[in-house]
N, C-alpha and C positions, 0 to 999 in steps of 0.2 A: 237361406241367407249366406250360410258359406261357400254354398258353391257357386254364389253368383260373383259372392270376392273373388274367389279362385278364376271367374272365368273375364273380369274386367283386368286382372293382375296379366293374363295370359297376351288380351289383345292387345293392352300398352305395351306392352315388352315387344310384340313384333312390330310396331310401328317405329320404336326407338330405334329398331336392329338397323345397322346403314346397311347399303348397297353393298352386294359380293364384289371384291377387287376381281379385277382381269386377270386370269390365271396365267400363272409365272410359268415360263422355260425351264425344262425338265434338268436342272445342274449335275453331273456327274460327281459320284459319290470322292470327298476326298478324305484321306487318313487321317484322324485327329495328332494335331503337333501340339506340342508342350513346349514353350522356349523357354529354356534354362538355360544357366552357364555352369559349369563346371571345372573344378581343377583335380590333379591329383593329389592323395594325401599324401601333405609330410610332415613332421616334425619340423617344423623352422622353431618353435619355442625349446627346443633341447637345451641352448643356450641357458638359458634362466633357471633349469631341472637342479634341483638338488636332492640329496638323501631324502627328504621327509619326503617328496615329489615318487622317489623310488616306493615308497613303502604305501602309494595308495592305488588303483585303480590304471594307474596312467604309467605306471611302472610295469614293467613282467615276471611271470613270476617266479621266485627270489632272488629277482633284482636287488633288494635293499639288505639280502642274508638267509642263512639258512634255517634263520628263527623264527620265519613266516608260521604260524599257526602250530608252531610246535608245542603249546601246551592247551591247544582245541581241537585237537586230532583225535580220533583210534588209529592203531595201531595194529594190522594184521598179522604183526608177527609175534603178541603176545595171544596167548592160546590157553586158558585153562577147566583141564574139566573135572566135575565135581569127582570126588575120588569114592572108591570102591567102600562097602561097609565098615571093612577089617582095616581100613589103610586112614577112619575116621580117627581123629587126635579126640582122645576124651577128655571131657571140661570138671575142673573139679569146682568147690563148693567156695564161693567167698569166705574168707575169714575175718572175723571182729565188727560183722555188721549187724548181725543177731541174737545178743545178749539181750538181757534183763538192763535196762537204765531209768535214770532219776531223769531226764529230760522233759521239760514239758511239750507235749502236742496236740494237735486237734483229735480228739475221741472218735469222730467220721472217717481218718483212716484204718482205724482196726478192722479185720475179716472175720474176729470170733464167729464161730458157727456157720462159714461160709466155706463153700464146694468149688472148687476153681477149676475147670480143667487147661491144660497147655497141650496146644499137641508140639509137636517138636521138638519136647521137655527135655529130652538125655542128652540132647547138647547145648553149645552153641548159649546163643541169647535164649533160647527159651529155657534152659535149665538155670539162668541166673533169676531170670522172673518169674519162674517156680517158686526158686530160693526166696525172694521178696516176697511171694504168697503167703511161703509156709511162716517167714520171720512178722509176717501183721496180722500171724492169729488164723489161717486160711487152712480147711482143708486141701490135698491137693491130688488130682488126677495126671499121672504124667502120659501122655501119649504118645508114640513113635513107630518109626518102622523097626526097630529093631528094641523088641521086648527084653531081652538081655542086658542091653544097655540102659536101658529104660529101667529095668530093678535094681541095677545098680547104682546108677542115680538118687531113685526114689531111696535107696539105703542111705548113699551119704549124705543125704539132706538131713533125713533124721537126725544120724549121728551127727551130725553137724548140731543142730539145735539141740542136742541132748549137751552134748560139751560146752555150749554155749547159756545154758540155760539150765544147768543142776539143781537138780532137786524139784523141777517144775511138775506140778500136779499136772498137767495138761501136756501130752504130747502129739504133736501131729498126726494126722493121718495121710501117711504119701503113698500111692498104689500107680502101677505100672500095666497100662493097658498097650496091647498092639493094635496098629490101624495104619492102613493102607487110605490116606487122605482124601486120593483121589475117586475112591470108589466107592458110590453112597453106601453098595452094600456092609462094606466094612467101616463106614464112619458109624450108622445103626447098629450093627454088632456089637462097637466098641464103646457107645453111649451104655449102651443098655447095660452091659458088664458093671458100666462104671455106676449105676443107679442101683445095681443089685451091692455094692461096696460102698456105696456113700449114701442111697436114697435119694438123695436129689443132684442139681446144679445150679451154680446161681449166677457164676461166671465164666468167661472163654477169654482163653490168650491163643491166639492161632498166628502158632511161631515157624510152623513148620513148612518149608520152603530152602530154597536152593539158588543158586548164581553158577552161571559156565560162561567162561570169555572165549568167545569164537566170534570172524567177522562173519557177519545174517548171509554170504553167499553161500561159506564152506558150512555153515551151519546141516550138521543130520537132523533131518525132517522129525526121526524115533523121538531124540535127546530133546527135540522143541517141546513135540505134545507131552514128552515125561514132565521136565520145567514147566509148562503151563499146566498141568493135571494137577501139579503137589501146590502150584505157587498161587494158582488163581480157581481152576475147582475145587482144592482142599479149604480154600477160605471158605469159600462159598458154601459147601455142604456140611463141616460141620458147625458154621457159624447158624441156618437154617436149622440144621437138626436140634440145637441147646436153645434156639426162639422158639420153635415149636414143643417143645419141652415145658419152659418156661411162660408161657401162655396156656397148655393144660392147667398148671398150676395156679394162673392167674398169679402169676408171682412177678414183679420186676425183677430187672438183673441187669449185668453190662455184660461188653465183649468188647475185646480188643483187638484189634488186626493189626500187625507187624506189615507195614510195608517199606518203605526204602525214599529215601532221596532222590533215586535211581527213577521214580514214578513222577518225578516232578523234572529233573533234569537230565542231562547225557553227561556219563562217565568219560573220563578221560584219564590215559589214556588206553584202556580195557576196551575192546568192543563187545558190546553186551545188548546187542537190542531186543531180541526178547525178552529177557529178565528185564529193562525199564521198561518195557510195556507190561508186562505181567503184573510188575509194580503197583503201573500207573493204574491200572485193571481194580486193584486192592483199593486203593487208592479211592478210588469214586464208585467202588463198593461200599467202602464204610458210610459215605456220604449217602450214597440210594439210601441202602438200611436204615441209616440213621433216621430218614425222614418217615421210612416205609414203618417200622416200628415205635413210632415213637411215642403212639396211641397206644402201646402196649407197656409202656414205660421199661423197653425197653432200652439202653443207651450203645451207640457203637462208636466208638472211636480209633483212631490210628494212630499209630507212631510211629515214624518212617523217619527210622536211623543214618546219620552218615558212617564214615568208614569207622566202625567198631573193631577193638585188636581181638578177636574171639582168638581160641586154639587153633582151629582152622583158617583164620585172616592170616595167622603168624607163621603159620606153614606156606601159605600161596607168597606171604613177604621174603619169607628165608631164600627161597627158589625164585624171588625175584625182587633183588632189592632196591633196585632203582624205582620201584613203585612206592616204598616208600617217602622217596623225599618229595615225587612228583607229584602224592596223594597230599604230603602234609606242606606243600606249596600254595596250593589251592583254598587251603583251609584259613580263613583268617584270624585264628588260635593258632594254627600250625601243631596242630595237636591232633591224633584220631583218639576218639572215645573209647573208655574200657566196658564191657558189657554192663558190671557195676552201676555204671551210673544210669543206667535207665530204669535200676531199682525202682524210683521214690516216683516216675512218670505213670509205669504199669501201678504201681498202687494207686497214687493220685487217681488216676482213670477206671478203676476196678472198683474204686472204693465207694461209700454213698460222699467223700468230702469233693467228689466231682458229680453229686447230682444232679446237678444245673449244666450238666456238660456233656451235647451229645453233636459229634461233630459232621458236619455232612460235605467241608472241603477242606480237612484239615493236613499240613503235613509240618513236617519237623525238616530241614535245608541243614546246613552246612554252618548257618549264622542263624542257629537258633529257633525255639517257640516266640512266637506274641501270642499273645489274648486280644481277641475281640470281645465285644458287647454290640449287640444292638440294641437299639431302644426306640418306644414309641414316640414320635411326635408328640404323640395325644399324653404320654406323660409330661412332660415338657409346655403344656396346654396349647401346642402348635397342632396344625394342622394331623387329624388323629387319620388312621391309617399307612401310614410311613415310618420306613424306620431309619435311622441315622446306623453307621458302623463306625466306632469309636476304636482303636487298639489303647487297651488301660496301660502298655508297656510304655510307646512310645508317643501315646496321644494322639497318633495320627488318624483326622480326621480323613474317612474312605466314603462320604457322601452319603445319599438318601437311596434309597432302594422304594418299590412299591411291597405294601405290608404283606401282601396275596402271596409271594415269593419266600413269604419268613413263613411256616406254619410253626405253630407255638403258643407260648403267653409274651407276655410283655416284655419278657426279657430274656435273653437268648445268646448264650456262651460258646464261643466257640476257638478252638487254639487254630490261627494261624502261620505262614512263614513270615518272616519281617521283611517290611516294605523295602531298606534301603540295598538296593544292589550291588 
């Protein structure tokens, strides 16, 4: 039957076909022409130009001043590189943060009974959040490349909370381990040590990391892969090495990865692009792990500082201090931070009063943390698989996501940067 449709479809069609036209005189090929008109370009609107007219697109450039982009630049003629071991400025101990007081606080920030390690601990920011370990109760492991400095450290911490805290039945335990960040063999060496001195680990502050201002042409290839070995394979290997640890144990715990503002935005006016990528690298590490782990309970989180005055900030300012007003231009405190204050964050994050807080795109900007929340629809008794992002800071509502994208339970913490630009 169908192929007799097919074959009555066939013969109508060639009856309908008309007659072949008389074939056409063979026309000589001609060049396809386009008519247009055109004039030359000029400026006849000069007339009407004023200043603002200067200062966009239609102007040249700096036409309207020499302040064209002068505070969204680098700067190739600033140049600094990370200084030699002996030439490091050593960081000494805060004072009057660590005593015995009558304050009331939440009991979920104490570390009683808990094993910390920090690598990068004899200086800088990670010797202050050592110091915050050892002042919430924290055993502490200090880690570094340079072990000398690192016992010295771990000494004035003690005596630090020993002067602070007279007569105290309980003293810290702070031990000084060496390790070469970069190189698993020596991140395993230096675990190990540190389990034969403490027994266990429960927590990771991985502080230890570097910054050199060169523009990415004249940049040495050596100096890069060193920066990326301490900054972005030392997170990496021993933050794996203390989860693989703490999963023999079947033990939860947190970690903390120090990353940078620098991972989220471009410095100015320093040229620094490896260190903000390396950053950025830290950055959406924490956020992998976080999810990759989190069946294991255990928590990763970031804090990614802006300009902190360390020993060493205040050294690269002295030798250049027009960076300073240009740094604290930008800031809308007009303030840079003192290591101090990221005390109460590193604990907050290390402690169980952040259980509910494991971050997978968190960073800390120049204008502060927000808090998110997500929550279910199906709480809410809407539409269940969804989830809403709420910031409890500023309220602001950041829409619905699909629930498959959240792994978790129903409710899901996470610090972000704040929406307003």
């Amino acid at each position: 039957m169908f192929r007799l449709n097919v074959a009555r479809q066939f013969v109508r069609a060639a009856r309908m076909q008309p007659a072949l036209a008389a074939p056409r005189a063979i026309q000589p090929a001609a060049a396809p022409v386009r008519m247009f008109s055109s004039s030359p370009f000029s400026r006849k609107d000069d007339y009407n130009r004023d200043d603002v007219d200067a200062a966009t697109t239609a102007g040249e450039p700096g036409e309207s001043g020499a302040h064209e982009g002068q505070y969204a630049r680098t700067q190739d003629s600033i140049r600094v590189e990370y200084p030699e071991e002996e030439d490091l400025p050593r960081s000494q101990p805060v004072q009057g943060r660590g005593g015995v007081h009558d304050k009331r606080t939440l009991g979920s920030f104490s570390l009683e009974g808990r094993v910390a390690v920090v690598t990068g601990g004899a200086r800088g920011l990670g010797f202050v959040m050592a110091q915050a370990l050892v002042t919430s109760g924290a055993d502490v492991a200090i880690v570094d490349m340079n072990k000398d400095e690192g016992q010295l450290s771990a000494k004035s911490l003690i005596d630090t909370f020993k002067a602070e805290n007279p007569g105290s039945s309980k003293i810290p335990k702070v031990t000084a381990h060496f390790c070469d960040v970069s190189s698993p063999t020596s991140v395993n060496q230096s675990l190990t040590e540190i389990l034969k001195e403490h027994d266990k680990v429960d927590h990771l502050v991985t502080s230890a990391g570097f910054t050199e201002n060169y523009d990415a042409i004249s940049y040495p290839h050596d100096r890069m892969q060193k920066l990326w070995g301490v900054n972005v394979d030392g997170t990496y290997l021993y933050a794996v090495a203390v989860a693989k640890h703490l999963m023999s144990r079947n033990s939860p715990g947190s970690i903390v990865m120090i990353g940078s503002m620098s991972g989220a935005i471009v410095n100015v006016p320093q040229p620094q692009a490896p260190y903000n990528a390396a950053k950025a690298a830290v950055r959406h590490l924490a956020s992998s792990l976080a999810v990759e782990w989190a069946s294991a309970g255990i928590r990763v989180n970031c804090i990614s500082p802006g300009y902190m005055l360390t020993a060493l900030t205040k050294k690269i300012l002295d030798d250049n201090p027009e960076l300073q007003k240009q740094w604290t231009s930008l800031i809308p405190v007009g303030k840079m931070g003192r290591p101090e204050d990221l005390m109460g964050a590193v604990t907050f994050l290390i402690s169980d009063a952040s259980l509910y807080v494991t971050v997978r795109c968190g960073s800390a900007r120049r204008r502060g943390l927000h808090l998110h929340v997500s929550v279910d629809r199906a709480m809410s008794r809407r539409v269940p698989g969804v989830r809403k992002i709420v910031c409890l800071i500023c309220e602001a509502s950041l829409g619905w996501r699909n629930r498959e994208s959240w792994p978790g339970s129903q409710l899901k913490w996470s610090l972000k940067p704040a929406h307003v630009q």
